[in-house]
PyMOL Python script that loads the backbone (N, CA, C, O; Angstrom):
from pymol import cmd

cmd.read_pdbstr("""\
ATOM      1  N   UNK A   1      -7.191 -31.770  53.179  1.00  0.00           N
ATOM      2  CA  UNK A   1      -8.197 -31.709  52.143  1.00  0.00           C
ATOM      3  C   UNK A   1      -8.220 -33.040  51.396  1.00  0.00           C
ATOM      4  O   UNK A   1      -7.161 -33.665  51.340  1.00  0.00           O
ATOM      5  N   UNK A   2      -9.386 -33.575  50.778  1.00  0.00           N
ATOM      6  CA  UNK A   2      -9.482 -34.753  49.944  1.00  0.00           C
ATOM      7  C   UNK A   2      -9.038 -34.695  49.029  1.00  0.00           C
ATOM      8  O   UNK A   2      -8.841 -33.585  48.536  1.00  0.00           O
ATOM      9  N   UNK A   3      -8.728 -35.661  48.474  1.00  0.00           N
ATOM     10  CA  UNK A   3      -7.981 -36.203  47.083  1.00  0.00           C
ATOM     11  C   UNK A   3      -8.537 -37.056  46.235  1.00  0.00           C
ATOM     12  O   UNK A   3      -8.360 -38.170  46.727  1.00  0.00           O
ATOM     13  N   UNK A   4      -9.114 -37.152  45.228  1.00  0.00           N
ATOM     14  CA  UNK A   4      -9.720 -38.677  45.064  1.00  0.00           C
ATOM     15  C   UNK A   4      -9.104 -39.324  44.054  1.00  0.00           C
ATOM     16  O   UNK A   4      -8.746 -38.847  42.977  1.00  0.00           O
ATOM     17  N   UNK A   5      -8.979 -40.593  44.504  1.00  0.00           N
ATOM     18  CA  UNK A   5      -7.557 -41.439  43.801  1.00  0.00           C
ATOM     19  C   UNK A   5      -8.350 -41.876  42.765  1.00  0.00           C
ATOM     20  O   UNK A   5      -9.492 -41.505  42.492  1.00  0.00           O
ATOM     21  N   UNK A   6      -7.504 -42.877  42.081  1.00  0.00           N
ATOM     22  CA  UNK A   6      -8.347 -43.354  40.541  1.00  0.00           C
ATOM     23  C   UNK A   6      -9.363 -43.940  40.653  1.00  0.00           C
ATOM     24  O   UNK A   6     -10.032 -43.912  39.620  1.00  0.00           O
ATOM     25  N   UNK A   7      -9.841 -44.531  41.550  1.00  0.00           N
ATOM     26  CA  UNK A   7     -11.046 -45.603  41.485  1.00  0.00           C
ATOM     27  C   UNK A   7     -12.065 -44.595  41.964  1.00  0.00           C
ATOM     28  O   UNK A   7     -13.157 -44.756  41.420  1.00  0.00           O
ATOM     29  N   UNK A   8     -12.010 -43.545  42.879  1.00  0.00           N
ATOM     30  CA  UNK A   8     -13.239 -42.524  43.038  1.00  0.00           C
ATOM     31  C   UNK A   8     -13.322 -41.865  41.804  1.00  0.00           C
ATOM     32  O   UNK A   8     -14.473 -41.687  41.406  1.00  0.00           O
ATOM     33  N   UNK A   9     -12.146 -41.334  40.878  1.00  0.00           N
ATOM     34  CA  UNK A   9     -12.151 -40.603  39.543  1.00  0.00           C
ATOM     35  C   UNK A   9     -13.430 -41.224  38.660  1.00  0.00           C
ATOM     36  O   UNK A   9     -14.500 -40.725  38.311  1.00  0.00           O
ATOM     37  N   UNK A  10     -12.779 -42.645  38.444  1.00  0.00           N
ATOM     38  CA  UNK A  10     -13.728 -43.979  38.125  1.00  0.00           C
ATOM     39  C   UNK A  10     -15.225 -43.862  38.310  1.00  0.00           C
ATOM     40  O   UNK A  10     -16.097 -43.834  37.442  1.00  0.00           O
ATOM     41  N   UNK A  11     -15.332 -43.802  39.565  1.00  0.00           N
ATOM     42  CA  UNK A  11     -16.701 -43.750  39.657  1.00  0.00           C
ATOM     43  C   UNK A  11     -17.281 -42.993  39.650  1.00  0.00           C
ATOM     44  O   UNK A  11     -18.476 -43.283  39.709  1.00  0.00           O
ATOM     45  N   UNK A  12     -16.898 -41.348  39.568  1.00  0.00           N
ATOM     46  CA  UNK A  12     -17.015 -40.285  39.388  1.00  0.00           C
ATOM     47  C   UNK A  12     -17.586 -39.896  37.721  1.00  0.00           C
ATOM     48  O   UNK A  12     -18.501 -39.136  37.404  1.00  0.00           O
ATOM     49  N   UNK A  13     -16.837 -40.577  36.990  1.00  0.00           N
ATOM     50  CA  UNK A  13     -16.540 -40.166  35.668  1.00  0.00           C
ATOM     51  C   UNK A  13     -18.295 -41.492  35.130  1.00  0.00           C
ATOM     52  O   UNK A  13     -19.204 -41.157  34.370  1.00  0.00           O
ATOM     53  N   UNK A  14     -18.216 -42.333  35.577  1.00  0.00           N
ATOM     54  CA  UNK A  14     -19.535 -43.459  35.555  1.00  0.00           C
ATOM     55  C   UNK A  14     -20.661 -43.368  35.741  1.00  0.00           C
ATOM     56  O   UNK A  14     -21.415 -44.136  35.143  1.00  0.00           O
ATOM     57  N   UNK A  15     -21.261 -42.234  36.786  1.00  0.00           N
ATOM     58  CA  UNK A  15     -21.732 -41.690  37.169  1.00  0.00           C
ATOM     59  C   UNK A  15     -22.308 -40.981  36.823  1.00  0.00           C
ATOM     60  O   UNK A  15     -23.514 -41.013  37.065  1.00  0.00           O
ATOM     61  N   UNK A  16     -21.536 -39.594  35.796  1.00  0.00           N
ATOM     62  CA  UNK A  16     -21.648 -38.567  35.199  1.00  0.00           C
ATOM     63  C   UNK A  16     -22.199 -39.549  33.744  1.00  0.00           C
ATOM     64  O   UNK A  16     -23.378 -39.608  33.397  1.00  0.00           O
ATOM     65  N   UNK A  17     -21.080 -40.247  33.054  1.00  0.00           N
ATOM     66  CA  UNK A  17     -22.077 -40.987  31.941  1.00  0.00           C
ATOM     67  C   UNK A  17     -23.599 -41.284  32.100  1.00  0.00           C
ATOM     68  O   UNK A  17     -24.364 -40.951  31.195  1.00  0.00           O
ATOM     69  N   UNK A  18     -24.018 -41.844  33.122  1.00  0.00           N
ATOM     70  CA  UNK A  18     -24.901 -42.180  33.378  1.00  0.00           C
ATOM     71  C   UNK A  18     -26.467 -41.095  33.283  1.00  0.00           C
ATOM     72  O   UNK A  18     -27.523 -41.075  32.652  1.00  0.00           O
ATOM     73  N   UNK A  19     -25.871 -40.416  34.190  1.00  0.00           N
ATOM     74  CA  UNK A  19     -26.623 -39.065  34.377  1.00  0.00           C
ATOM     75  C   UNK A  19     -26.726 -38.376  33.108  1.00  0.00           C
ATOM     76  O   UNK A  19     -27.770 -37.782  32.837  1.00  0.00           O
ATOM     77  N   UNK A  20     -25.739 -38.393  32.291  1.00  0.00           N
ATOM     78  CA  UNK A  20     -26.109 -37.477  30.862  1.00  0.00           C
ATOM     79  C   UNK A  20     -25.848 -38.203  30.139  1.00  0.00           C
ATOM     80  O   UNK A  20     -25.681 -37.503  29.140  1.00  0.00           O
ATOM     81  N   UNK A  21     -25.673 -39.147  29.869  1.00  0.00           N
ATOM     82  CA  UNK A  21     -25.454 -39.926  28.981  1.00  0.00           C
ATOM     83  C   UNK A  21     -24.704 -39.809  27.809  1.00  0.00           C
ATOM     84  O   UNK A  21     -24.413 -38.613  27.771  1.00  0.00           O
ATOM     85  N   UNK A  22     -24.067 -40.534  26.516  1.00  0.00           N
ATOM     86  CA  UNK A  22     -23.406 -40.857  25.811  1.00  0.00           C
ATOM     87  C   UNK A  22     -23.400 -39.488  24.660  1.00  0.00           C
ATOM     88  O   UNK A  22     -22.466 -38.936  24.079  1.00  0.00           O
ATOM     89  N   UNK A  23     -24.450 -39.317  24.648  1.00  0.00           N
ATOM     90  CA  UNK A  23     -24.530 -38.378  23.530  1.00  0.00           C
ATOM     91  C   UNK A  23     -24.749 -37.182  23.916  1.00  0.00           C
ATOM     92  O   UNK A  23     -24.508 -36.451  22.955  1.00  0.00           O
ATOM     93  N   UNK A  24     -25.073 -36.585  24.798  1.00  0.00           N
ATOM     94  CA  UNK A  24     -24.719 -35.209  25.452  1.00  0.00           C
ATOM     95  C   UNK A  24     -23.484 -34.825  26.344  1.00  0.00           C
ATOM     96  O   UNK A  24     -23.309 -33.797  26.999  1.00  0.00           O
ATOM     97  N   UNK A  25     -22.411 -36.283  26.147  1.00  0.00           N
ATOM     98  CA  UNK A  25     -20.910 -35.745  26.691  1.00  0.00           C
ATOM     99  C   UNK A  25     -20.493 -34.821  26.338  1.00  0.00           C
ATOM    100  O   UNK A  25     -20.269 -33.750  26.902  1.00  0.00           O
ATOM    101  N   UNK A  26     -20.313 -35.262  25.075  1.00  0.00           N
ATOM    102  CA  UNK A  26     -19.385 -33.527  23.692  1.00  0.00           C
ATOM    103  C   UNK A  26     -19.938 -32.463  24.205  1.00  0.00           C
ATOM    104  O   UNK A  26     -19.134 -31.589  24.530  1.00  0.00           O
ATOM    105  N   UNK A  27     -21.393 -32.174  24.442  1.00  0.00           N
ATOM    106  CA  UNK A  27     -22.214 -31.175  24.425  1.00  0.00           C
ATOM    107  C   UNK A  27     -21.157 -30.184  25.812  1.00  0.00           C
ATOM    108  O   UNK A  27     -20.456 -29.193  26.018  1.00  0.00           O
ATOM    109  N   UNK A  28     -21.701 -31.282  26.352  1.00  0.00           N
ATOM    110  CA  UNK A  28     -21.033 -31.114  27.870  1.00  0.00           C
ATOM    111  C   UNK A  28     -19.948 -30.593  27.976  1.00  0.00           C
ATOM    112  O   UNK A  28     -20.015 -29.501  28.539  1.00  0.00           O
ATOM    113  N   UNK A  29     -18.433 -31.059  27.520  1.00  0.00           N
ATOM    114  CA  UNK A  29     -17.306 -31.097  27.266  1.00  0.00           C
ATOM    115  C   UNK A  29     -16.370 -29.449  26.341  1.00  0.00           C
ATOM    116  O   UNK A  29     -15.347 -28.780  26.487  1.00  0.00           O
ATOM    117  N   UNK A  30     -17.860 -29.527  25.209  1.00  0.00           N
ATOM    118  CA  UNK A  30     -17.348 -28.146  24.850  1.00  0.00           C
ATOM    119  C   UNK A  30     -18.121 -27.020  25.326  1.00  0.00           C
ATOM    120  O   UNK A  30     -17.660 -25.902  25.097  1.00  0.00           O
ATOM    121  N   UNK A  31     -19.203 -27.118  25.942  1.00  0.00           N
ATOM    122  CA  UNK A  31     -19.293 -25.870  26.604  1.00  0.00           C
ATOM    123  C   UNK A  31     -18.632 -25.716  28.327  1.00  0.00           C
ATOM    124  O   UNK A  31     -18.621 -24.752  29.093  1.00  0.00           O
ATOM    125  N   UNK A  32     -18.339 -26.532  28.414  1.00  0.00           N
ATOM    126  CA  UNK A  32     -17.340 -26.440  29.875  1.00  0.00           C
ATOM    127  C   UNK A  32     -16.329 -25.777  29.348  1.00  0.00           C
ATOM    128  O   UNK A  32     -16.236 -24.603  29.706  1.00  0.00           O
ATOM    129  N   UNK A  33     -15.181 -26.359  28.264  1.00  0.00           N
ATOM    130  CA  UNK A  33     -14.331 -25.835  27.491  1.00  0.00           C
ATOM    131  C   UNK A  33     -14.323 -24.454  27.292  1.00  0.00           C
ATOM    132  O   UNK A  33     -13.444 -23.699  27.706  1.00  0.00           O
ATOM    133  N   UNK A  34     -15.637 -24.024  26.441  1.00  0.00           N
ATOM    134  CA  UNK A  34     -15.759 -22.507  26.165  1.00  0.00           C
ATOM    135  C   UNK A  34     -15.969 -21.757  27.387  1.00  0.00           C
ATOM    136  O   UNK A  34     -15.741 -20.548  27.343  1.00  0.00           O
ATOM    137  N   UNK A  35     -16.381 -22.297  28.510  1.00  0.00           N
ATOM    138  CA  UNK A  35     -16.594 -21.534  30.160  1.00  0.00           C
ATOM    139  C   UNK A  35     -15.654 -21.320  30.120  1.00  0.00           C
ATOM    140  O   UNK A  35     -15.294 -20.189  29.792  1.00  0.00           O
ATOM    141  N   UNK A  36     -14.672 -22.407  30.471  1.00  0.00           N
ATOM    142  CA  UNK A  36     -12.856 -21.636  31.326  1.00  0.00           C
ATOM    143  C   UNK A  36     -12.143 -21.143  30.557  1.00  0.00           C
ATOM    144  O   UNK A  36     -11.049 -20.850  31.037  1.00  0.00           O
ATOM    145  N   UNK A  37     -12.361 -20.774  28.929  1.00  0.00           N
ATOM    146  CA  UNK A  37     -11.799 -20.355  28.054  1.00  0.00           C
ATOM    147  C   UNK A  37     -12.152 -18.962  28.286  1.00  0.00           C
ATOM    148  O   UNK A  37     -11.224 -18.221  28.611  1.00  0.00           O
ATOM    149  N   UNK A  38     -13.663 -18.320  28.152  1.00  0.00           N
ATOM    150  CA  UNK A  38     -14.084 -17.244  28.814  1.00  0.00           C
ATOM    151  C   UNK A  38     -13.582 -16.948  29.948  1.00  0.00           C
ATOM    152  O   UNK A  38     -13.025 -15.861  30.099  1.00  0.00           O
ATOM    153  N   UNK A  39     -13.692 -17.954  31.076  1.00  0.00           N
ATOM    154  CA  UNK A  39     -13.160 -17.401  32.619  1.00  0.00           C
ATOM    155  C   UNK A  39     -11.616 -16.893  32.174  1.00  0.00           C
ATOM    156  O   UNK A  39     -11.444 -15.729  32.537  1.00  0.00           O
ATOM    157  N   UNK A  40     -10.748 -17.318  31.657  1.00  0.00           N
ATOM    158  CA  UNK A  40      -9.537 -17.380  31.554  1.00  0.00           C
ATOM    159  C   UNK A  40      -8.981 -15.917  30.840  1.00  0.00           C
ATOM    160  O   UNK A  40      -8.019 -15.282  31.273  1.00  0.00           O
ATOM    161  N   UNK A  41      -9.594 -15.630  29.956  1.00  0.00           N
ATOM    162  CA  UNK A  41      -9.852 -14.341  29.365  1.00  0.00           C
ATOM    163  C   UNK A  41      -9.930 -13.632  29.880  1.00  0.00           C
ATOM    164  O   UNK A  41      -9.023 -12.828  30.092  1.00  0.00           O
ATOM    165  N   UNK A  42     -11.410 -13.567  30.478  1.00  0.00           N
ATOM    166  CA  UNK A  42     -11.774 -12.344  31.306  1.00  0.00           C
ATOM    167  C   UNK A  42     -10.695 -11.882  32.420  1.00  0.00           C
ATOM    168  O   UNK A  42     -10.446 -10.703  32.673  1.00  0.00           O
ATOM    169  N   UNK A  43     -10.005 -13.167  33.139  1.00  0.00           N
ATOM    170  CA  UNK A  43      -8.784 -12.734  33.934  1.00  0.00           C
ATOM    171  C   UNK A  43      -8.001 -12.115  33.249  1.00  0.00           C
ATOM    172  O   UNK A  43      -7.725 -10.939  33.486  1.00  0.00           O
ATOM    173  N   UNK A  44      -7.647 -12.590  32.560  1.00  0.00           N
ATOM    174  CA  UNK A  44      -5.917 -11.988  31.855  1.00  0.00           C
ATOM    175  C   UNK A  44      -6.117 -10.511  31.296  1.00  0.00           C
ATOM    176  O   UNK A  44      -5.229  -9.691  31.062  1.00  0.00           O
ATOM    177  N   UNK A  45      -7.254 -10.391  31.164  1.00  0.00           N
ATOM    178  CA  UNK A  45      -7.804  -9.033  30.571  1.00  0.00           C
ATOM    179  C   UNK A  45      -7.908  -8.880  28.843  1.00  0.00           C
ATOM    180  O   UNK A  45      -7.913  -7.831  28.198  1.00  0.00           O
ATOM    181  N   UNK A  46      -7.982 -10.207  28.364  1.00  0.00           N
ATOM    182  CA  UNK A  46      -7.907 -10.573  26.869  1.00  0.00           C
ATOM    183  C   UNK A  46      -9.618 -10.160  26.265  1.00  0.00           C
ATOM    184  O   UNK A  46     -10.543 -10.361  27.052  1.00  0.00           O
ATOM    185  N   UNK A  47      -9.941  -9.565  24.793  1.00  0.00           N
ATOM    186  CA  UNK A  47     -11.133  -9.491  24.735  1.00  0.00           C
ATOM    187  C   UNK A  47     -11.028  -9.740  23.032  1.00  0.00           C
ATOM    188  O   UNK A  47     -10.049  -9.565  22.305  1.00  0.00           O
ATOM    189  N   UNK A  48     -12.191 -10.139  22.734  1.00  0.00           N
ATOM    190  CA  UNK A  48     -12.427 -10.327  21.164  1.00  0.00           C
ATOM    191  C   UNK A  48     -12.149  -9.406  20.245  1.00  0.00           C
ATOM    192  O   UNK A  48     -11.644  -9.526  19.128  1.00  0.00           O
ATOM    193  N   UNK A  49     -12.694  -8.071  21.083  1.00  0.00           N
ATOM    194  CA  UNK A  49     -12.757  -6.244  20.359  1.00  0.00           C
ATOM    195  C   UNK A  49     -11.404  -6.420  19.920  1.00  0.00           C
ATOM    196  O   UNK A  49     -11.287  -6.069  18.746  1.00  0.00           O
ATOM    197  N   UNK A  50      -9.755  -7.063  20.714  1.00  0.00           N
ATOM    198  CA  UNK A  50      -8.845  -6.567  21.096  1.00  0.00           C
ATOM    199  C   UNK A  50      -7.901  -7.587  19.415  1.00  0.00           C
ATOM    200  O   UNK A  50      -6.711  -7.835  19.610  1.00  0.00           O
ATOM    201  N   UNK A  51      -8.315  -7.909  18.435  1.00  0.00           N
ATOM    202  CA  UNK A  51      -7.796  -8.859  17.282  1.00  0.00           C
ATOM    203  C   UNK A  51      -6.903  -7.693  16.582  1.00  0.00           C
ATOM    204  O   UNK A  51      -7.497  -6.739  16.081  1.00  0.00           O
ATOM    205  N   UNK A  52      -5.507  -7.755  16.543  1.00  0.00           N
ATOM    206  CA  UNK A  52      -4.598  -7.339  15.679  1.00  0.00           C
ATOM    207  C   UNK A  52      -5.426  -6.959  14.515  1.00  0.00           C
ATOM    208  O   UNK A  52      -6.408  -7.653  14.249  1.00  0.00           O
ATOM    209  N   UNK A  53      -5.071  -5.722  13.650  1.00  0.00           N
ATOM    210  CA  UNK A  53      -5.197  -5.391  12.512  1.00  0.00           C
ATOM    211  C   UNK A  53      -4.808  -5.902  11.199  1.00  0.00           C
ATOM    212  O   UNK A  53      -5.285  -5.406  10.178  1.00  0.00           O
ATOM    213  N   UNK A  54      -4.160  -6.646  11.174  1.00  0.00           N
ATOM    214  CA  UNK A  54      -3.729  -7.334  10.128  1.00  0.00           C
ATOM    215  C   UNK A  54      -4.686  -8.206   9.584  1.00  0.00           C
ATOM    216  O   UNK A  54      -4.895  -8.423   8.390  1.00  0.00           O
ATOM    217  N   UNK A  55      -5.417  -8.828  10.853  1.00  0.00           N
ATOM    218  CA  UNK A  55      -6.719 -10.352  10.699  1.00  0.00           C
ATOM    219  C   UNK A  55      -7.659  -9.829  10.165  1.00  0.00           C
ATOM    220  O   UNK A  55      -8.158 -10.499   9.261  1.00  0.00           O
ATOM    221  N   UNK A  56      -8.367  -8.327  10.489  1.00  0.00           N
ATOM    222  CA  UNK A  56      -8.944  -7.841  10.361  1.00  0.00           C
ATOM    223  C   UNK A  56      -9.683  -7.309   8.684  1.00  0.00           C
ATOM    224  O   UNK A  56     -10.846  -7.094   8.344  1.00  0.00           O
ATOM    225  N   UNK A  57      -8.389  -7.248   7.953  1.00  0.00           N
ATOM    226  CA  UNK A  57      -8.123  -6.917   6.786  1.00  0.00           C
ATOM    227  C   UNK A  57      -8.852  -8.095   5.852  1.00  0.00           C
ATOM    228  O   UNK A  57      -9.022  -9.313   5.901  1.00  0.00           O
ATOM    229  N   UNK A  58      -9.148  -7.075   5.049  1.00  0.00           N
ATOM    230  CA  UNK A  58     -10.217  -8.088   3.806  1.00  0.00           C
ATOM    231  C   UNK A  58      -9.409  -8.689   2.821  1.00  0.00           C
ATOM    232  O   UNK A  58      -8.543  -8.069   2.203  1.00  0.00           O
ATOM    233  N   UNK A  59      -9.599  -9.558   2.703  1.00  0.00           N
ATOM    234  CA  UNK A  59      -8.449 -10.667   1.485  1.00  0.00           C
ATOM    235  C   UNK A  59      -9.354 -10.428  -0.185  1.00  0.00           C
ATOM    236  O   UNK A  59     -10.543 -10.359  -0.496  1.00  0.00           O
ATOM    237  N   UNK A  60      -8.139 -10.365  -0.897  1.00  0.00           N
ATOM    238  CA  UNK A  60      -8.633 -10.336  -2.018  1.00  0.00           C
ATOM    239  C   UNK A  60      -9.220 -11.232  -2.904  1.00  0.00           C
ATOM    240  O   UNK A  60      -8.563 -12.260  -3.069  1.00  0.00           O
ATOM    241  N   UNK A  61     -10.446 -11.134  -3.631  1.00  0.00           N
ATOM    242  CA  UNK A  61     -10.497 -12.339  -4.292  1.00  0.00           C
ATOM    243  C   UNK A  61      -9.686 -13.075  -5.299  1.00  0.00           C
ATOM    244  O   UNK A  61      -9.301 -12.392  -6.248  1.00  0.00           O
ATOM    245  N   UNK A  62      -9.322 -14.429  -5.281  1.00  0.00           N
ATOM    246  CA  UNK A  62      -8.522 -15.011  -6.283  1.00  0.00           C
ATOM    247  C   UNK A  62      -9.198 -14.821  -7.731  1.00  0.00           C
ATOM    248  O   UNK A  62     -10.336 -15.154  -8.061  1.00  0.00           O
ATOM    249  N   UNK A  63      -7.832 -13.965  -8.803  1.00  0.00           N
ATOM    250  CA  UNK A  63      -8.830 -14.047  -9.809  1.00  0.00           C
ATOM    251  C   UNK A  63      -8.054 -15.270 -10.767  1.00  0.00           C
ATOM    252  O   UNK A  63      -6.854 -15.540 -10.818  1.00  0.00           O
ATOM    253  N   UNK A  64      -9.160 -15.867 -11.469  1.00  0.00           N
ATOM    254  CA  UNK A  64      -9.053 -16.788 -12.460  1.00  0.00           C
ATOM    255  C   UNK A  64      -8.423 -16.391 -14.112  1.00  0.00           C
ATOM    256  O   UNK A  64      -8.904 -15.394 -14.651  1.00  0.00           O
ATOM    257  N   UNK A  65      -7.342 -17.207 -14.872  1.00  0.00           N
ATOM    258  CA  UNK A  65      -6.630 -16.471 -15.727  1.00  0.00           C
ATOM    259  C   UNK A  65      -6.929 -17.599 -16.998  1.00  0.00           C
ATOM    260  O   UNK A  65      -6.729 -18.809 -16.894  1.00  0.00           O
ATOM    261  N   UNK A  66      -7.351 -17.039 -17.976  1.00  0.00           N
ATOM    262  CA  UNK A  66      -7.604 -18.560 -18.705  1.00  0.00           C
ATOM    263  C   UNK A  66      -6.434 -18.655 -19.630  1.00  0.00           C
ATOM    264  O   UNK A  66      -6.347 -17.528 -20.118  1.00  0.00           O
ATOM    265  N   UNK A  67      -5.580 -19.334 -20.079  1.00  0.00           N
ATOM    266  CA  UNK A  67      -4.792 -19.664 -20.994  1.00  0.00           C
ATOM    267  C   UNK A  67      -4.917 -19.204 -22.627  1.00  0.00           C
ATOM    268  O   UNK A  67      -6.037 -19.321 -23.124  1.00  0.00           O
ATOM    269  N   UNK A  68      -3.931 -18.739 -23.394  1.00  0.00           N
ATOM    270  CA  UNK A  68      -4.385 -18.078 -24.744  1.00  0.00           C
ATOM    271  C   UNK A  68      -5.271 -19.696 -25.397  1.00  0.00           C
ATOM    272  O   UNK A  68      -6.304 -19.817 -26.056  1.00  0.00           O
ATOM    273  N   UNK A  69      -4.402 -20.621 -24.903  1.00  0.00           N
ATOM    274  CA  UNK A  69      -4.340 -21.666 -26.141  1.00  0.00           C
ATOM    275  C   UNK A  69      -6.467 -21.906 -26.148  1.00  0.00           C
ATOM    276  O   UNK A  69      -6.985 -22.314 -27.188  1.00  0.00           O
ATOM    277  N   UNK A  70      -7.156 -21.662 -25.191  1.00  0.00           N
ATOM    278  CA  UNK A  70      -8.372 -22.026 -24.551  1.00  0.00           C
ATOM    279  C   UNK A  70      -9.155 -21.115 -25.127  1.00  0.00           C
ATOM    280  O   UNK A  70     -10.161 -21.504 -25.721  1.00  0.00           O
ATOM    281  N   UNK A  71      -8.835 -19.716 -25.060  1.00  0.00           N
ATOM    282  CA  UNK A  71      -9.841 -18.461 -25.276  1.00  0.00           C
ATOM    283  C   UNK A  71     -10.073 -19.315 -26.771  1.00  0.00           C
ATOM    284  O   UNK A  71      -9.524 -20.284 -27.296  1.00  0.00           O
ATOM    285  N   UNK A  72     -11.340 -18.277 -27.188  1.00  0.00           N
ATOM    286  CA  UNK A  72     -11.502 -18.625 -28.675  1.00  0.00           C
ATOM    287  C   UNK A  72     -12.138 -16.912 -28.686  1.00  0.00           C
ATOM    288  O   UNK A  72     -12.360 -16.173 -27.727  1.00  0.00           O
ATOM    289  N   UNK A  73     -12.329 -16.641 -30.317  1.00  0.00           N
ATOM    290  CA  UNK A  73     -11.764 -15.254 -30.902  1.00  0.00           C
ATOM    291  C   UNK A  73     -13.379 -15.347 -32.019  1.00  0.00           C
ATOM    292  O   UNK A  73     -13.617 -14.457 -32.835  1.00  0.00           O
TER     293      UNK A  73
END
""", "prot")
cmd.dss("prot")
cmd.show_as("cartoon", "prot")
cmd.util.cbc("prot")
cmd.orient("prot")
C-alpha cells in the first residue's frame, strides 16, 4: 500500500490551500473535527442525552451583599 512521504504531504497540503483557500481552512478544519468527533461517539456508544446529573443541575444565582458602612437609613 502507498505511503506518502513529506514532500507528497507538501504538496498535498498546497493544493488543498489553494483549492479553498486561506480563509475557509478553520471552516474546514472544525467541521472535519466535529465529523470524527461524532464518528467517534457514535462508535463507542457515547450520546449527548447520556450528561451526568450533577451538570445538569441549575446553579444558583450569586447574591450581592452591600456593606452596613454603605446602606443609608
Amino acid at each position: 500500500m502507498w505511503t506518502p512521504g513529506p514532500l507528497e504531504i507538501i504538496i498535498i497540503l498546497v493544493i488543498v490551500l489553494i483549492v479553498f483557500g486561506p480563509k475557509r481552512l478553520p471552516d474546514l478544519g472544525k467541521s472535519l473535527g466535529r465529523g470524527m468527533r461524532e464518528f467517534k461517539d457514535s462508535v463507542t456508544g457515547k450520546d449527548k442525552d447520556e450528561l451526568p446529573e450533577a451538570s445538569s443541575a441549575e446553579k444558583p444565582e450569586p447574591t450581592t451583599v452591600t456593606p452596613a458602612s454603605e446602606q443609608k437609613s
